[in-house]
C-alpha positions in Angstrom: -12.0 -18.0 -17.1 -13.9 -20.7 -15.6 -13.1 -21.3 -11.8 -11.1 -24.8 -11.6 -12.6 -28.4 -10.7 -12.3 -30.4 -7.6 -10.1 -32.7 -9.1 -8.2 -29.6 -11.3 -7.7 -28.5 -7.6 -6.4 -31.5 -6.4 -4.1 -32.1 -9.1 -3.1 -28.5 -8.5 -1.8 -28.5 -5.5 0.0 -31.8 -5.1 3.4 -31.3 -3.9 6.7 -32.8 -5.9 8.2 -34.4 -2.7 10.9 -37.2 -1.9 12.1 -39.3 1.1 14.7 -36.6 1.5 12.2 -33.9 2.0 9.8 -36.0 4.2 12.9 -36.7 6.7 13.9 -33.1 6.6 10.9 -31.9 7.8 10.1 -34.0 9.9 13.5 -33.5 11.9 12.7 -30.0 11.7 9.3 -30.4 13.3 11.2 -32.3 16.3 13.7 -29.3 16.9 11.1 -26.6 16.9 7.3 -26.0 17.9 5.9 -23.7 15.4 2.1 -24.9 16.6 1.3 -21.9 18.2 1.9 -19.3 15.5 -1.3 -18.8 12.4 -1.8 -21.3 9.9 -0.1 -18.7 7.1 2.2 -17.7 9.6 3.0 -21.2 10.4 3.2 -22.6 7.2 5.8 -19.9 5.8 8.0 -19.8 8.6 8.0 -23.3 8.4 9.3 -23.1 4.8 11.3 -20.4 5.2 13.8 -22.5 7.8 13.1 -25.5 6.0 14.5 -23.8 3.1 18.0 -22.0 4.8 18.2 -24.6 7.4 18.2 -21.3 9.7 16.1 -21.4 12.9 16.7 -17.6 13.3 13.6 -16.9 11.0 11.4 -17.8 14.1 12.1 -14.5 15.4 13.3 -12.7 12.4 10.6 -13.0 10.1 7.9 -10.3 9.6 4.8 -12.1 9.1 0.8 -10.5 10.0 -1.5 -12.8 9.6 -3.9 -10.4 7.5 -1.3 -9.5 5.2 -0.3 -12.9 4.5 -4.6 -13.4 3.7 -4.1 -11.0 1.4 -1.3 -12.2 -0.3 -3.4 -15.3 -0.7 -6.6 -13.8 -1.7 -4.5 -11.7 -4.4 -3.1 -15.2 -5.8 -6.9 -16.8 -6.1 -8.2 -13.6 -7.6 -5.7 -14.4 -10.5 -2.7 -11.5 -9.8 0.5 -11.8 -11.9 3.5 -12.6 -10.0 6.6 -11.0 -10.9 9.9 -12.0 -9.2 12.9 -9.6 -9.3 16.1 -12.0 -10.4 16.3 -15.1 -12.6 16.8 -17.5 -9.4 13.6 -16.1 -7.8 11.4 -16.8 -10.5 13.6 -20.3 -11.6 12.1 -21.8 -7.9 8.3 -20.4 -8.7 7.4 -23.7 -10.6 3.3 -23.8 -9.6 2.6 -19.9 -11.3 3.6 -18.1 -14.5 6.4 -15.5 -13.5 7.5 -11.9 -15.4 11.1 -11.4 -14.7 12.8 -8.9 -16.8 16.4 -8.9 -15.3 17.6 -10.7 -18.0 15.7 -9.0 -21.0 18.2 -6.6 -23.4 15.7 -4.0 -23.0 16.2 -3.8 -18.9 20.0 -3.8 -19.7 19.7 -0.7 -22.3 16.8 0.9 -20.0 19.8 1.1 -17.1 22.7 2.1 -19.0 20.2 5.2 -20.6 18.4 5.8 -17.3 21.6 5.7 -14.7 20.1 2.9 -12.9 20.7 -0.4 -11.6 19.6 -3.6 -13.8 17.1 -4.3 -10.9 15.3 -1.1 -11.1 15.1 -1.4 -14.6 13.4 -4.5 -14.5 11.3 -3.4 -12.1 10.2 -0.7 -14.1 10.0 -2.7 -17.1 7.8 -5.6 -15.2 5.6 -3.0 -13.8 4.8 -1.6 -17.7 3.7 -5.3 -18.5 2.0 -6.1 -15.2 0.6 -3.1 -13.9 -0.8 -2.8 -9.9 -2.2 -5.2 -8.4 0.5 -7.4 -8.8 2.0 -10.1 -6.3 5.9 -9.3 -6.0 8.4 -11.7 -4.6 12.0 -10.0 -3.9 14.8 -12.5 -2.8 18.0 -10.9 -4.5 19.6 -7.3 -3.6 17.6 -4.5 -2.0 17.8 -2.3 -5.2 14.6 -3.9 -6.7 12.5 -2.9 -3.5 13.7 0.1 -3.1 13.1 0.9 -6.7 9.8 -0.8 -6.3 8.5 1.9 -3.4 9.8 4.3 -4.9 7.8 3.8 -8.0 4.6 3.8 -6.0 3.8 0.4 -8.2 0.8 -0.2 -6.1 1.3 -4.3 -5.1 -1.1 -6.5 -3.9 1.4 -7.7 -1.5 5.5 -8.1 -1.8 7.6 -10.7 -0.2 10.5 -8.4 0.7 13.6 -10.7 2.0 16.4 -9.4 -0.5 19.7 -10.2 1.4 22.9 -8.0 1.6 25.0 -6.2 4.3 24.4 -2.5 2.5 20.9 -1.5 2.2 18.8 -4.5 2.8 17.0 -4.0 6.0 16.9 -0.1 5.1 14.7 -1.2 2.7 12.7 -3.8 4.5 12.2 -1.5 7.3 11.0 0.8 4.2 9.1 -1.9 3.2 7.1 -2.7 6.4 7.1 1.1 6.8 4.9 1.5 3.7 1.8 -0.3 5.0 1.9 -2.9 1.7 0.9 -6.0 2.4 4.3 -7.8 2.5 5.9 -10.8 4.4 9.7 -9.7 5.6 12.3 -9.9 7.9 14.5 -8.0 10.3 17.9 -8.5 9.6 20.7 -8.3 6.8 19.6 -12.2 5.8 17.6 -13.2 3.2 18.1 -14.4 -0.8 16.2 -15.9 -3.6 15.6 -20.2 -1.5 14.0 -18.2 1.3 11.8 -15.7 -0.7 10.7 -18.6 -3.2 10.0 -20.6 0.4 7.5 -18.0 1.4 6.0 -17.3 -1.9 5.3 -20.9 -2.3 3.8 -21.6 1.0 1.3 -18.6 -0.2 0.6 -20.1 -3.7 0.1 -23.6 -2.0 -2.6 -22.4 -0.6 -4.3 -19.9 -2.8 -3.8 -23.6 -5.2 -6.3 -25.4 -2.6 -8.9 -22.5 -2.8 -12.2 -22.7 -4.1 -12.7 -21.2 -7.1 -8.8 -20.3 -7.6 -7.2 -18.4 -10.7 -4.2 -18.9 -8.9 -1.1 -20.6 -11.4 -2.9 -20.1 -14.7 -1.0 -20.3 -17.5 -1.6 -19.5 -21.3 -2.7 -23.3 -21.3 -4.1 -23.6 -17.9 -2.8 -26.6 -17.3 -1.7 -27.6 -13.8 2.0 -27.6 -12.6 3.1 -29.3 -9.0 4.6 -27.0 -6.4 8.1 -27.9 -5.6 8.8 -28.6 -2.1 12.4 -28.0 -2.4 12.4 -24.3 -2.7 15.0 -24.2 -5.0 16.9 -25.9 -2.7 18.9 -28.3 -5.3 20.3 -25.2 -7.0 
């Protein structure tokens, strides 16, 4: 596939925004100095709070720079992006998403298998994708765990599933692993701030040279929401 024109790029990475958005952020901005951190650091914490309106991710958030490179790199190389819950992959509006939690097949799979409907779609998404793929986990921690379990060899997971049984057992699992992954410490989490840190990844694997990132059957061009699936 032919790498994507200046103006393709351009067009690519435009950003649906509003008035709304603008203020927000810019209020943010005035309430905390994120200047100091790594541009990919930066820019998905930034999201991240902008996105929960919770200024605790300064300090709970997992990010390493190189990971988050990674991350990126994967997305320009062209990686499929599979997102484990239907909310997840409804705020992913710049890339093609496989989700399989909603599928008939994922709901046998788990009745036959004894599992949960997350670690059957995991499964499931991992037949179609294979490794290499870029994971972004924003609903219960049963789809992460399932997915190191599985040994499904990512490219790089944005872990922040949210719950008070499990979920940082299996972030700490996560970081524990030594996948590339963006995370966080504690029980918080959920599909607005995973689709926050995903997006401020894709935005700028979008602006690379050169990028696969976002092709579609049609490879047309889709805007990135800025809104994170905030008007859910």
């Amino acid at each position: 596939m032919a790498p994507r024109t200046r103006r393709g790029l351009a067009e690519r990475a435009r950003v649906m925004t509003s008035p709304v958005i603008e203020e927000s952020y810019r209020i943010l901005r005035s309430r905390i100095d994120l200047s100091r951190l790594p541009k990919l650091s930066r820019d998905v914490t930034e999201r991240v709070i902008h996105a929960s309106a919770d200024f605790d991710y300064f300090t709970d958030l997992v990010c390493a720079e190189d990971a988050l490179a990674e991350g990126v790199a994967a997305l320009v190389a062209g990686a499929p992006v599979i997102a484990d819950t239907t909310m997840v992959a409804a705020g992913i509006t710049g890339s093609p998403v496989v989700c399989k939690i909603s599928e008939p097949l994922t709901q046998r799979l788990a009745r036959t298998a004894s599992i949960t409907r997350a670690a059957a779609a995991v499964r499931l998404a991992f037949g179609d994708a294979g490794p290499g793929a870029v994971w972004v986990v924003g609903g219960g921690p049963a789809a992460l765990a399932e997915l190191l379990s599985r040994q499904v060899e990512p490219a790089f997971v944005v872990g922040l599933p949210a719950g008070f049984v499990g979920a940082s057992e299996a972030k700490d699992a996560l970081r524990a692993s030594g996948v590339s992954s963006v995370s966080n410490v504690s029980e918080k989490g959920g599909p607005a701030v995973a689709v926050a840190a995903f997006n401020a990844l894709l935005r700028h694997a979008l602006e690379s040279p050169g990028t696969r990132a976002g092709w579609g059957p049609d490879g047309q061009p889709a805007a990135v929401a800025d809104d994170d699936g905030a008007g859910w």
